[in-house]
C-alpha positions in Angstrom: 57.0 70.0 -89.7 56.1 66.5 -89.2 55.9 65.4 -85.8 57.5 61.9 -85.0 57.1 61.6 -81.6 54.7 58.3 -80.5 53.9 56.9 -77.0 52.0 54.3 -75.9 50.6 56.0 -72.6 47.1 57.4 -72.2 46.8 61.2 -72.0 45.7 62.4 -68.0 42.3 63.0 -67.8 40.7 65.8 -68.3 40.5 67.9 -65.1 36.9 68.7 -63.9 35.6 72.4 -64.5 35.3 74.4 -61.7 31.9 75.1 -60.3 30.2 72.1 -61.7 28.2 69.8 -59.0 29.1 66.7 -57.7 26.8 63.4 -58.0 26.3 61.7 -54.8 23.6 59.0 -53.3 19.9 59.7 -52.0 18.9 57.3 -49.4 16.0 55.2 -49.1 12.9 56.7 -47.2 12.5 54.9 -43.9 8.8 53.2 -43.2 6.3 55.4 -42.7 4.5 55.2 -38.6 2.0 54.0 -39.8 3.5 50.8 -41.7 4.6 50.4 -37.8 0.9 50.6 -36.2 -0.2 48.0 -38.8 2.9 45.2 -37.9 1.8 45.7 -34.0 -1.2 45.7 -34.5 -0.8 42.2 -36.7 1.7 40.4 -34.3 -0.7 41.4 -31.1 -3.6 39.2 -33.2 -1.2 36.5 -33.8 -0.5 36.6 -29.8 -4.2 36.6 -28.9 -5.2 33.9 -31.6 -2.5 31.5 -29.5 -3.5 32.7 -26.3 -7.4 31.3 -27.5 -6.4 28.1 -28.8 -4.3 27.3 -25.6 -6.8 28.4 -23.1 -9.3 26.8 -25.6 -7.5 22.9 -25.4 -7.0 23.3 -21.5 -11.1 23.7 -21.2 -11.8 20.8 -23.7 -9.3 18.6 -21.7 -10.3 19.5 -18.5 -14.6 18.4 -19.3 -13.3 15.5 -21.4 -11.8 13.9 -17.8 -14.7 15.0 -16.1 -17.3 13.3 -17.9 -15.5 10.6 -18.4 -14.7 10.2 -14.3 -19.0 10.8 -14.1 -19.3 8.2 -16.5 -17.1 5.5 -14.3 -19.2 6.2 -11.1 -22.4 5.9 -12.8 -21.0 2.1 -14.1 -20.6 1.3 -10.6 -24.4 1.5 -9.4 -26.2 3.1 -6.5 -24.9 1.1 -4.2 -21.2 2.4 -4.5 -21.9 5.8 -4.3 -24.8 5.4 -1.1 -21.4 3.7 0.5 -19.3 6.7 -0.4 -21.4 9.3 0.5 -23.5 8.2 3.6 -20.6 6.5 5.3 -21.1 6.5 9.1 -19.2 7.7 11.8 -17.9 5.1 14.5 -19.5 7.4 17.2 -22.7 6.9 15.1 -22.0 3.5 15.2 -21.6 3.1 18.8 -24.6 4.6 20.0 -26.9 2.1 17.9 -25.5 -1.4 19.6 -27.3 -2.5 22.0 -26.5 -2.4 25.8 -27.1 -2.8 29.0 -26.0 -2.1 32.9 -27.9 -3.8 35.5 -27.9 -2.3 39.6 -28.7 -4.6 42.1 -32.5 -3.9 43.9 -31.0 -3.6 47.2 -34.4 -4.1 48.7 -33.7 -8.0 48.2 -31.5 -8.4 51.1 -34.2 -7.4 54.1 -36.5 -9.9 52.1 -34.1 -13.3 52.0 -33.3 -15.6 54.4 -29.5 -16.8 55.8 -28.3 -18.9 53.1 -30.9 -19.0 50.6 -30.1 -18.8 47.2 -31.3 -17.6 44.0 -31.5 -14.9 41.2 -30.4 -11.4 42.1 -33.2 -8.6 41.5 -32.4 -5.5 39.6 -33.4 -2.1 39.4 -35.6 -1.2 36.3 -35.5 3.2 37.1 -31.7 3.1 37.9 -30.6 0.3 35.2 -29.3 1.4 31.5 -31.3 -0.4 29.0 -31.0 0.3 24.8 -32.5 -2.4 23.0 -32.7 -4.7 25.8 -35.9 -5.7 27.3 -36.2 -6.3 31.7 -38.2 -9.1 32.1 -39.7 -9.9 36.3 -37.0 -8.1 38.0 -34.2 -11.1 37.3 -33.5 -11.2 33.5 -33.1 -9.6 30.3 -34.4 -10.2 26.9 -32.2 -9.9 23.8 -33.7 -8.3 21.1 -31.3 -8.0 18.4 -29.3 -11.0 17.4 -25.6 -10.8 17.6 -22.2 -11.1 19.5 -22.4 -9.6 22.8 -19.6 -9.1 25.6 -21.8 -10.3 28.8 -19.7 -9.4 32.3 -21.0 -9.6 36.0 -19.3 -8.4 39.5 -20.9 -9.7 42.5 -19.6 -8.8 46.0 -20.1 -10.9 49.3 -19.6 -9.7 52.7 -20.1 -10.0 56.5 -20.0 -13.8 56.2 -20.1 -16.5 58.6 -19.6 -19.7 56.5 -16.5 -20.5 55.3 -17.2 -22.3 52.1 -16.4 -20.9 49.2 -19.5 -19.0 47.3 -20.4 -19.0 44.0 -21.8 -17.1 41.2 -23.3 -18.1 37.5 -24.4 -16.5 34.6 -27.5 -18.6 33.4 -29.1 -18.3 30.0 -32.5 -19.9 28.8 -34.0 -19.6 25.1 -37.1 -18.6 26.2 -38.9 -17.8 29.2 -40.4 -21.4 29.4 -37.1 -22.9 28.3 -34.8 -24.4 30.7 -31.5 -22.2 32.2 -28.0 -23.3 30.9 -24.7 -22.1 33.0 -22.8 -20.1 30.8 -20.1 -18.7 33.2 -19.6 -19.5 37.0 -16.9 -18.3 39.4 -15.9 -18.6 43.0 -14.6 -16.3 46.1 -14.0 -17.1 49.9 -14.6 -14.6 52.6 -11.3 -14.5 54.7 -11.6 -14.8 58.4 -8.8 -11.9 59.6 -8.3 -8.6 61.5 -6.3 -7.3 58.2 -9.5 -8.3 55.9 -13.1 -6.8 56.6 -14.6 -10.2 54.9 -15.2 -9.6 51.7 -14.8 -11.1 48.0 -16.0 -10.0 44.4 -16.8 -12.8 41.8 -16.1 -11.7 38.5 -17.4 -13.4 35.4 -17.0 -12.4 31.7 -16.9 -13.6 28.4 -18.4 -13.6 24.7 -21.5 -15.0 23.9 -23.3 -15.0 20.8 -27.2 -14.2 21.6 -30.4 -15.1 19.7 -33.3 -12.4 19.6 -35.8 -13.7 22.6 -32.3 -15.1 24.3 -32.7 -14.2 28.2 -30.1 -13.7 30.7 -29.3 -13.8 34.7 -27.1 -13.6 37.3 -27.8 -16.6 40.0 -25.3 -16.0 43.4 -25.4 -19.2 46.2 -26.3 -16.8 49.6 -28.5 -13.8 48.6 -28.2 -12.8 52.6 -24.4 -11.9 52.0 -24.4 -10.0 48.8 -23.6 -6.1 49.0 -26.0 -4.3 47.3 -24.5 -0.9 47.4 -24.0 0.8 44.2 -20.9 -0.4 42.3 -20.2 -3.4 44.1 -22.3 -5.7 42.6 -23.5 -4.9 38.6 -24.1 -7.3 35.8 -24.1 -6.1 31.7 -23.8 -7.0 28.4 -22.7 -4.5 25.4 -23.3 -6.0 21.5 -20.0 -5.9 19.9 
């Protein structure tokens, strides 16, 4: 018998025999350690090599300036760097000026008469002098050239003339030169229970001295000057 039947659908598949194995996927092997030891070890280096380069171009930057800072003070010259580093103090200063602080030689008041004038005497042991030379008890010699503050304070008392009195600064060039009044000032002695008669004369001003210039203090009565310590002083300081 002849079979007619026809279709155009695919026969099933053919079901899979019991007890056979199925197929399935083998994964890949992970790395190995020591693949791992050798990366670590590679990216430490890489770290390192950086850390050298940078610590490497700080260095180089650093001495570059430095010369180049040496270089500019040695284009300057000696002089520059004495000024720098030997710059003195202004107590260092101070002490090297020249000065002087006169007392009066109060042994010149038993020796003058009533109303004589003259050229007070000062004390050479109990005077300051730096620089300054005491020359026959009534001046000073200037030995360094220069701008010097002169000042005097002379005190009368136990007067009987009622004039006024006088006092002057005289200067001379030289000890065989002639004296020129630099500074001059006047008091009067007050005749009153409330005052014990006395006046100061006080003269000071800026003079600018030559080296051998000589200085003194002239006063019109010797007999009424007070010669105790303090009252009566005469100085100079170089500015």
């Amino acid at each position: 018998m002849i079979n007619t039947f026809q279709t155009s659908i695919a026969p099933p598949p053919v079901p899979p025999r019991l007890g056979r194995s199925q197929p399935f996927l083998i994964p890949a092997p992970l790395p190995s350690s020591g693949s791992n030891k050798h990366l670590i070890r590679f990216l430490v280096c890489v770290v390192t090599l950086l850390l050298f380069i940078a610590v490497g171009g700080f260095l180089f930057i650093y001495y570059n300036n430095s010369n180049n800072n040496n270089n500019k003070e040695a284009e300057k010259g000696p002089s520059a760097q004495a000024i720098v580093g030997h710059h003195p103090s202004e107590k260092r200063e101070t002490s090297s000026r020249a000065l002087a602080r006169m007392i009066a030689d109060s042994s010149q008041k038993s020796n003058t008469k009533n109303e004589s004038s003259g050229y007070l005497k000062w004390q050479k042991d109990h005077s300051i002098l730096k620089k300054i030379n005491f020359y026959k008890e009534h001046w000073v010699t200037i030995l360094e050239p220069g701008d010097y503050h002169v000042f005097s304070r002379v005190t009368f008392s136990k007067g009987i003339l009622r004039k006024p009195l006088a006092g002057r600064i005289k200067l001379r060039q030289s000890h065989s030169e002639e004296e020129e009044i630099k500074m001059k000032a006047y008091c009067s002695l007050n005749y009153s229970a409330s005052n014990p008669e006395m006046c100061t004369i006080t003269m000071e001003d800026l003079l600018t001295l030559k080296r051998g210039n000589q200085l003194s203090v002239w006063v019109q009565d010797l007999s009424l000057v007070d010669y105790e310590e303090g009252a009566t002083t005469f100085g100079m300081f170089q500015l």
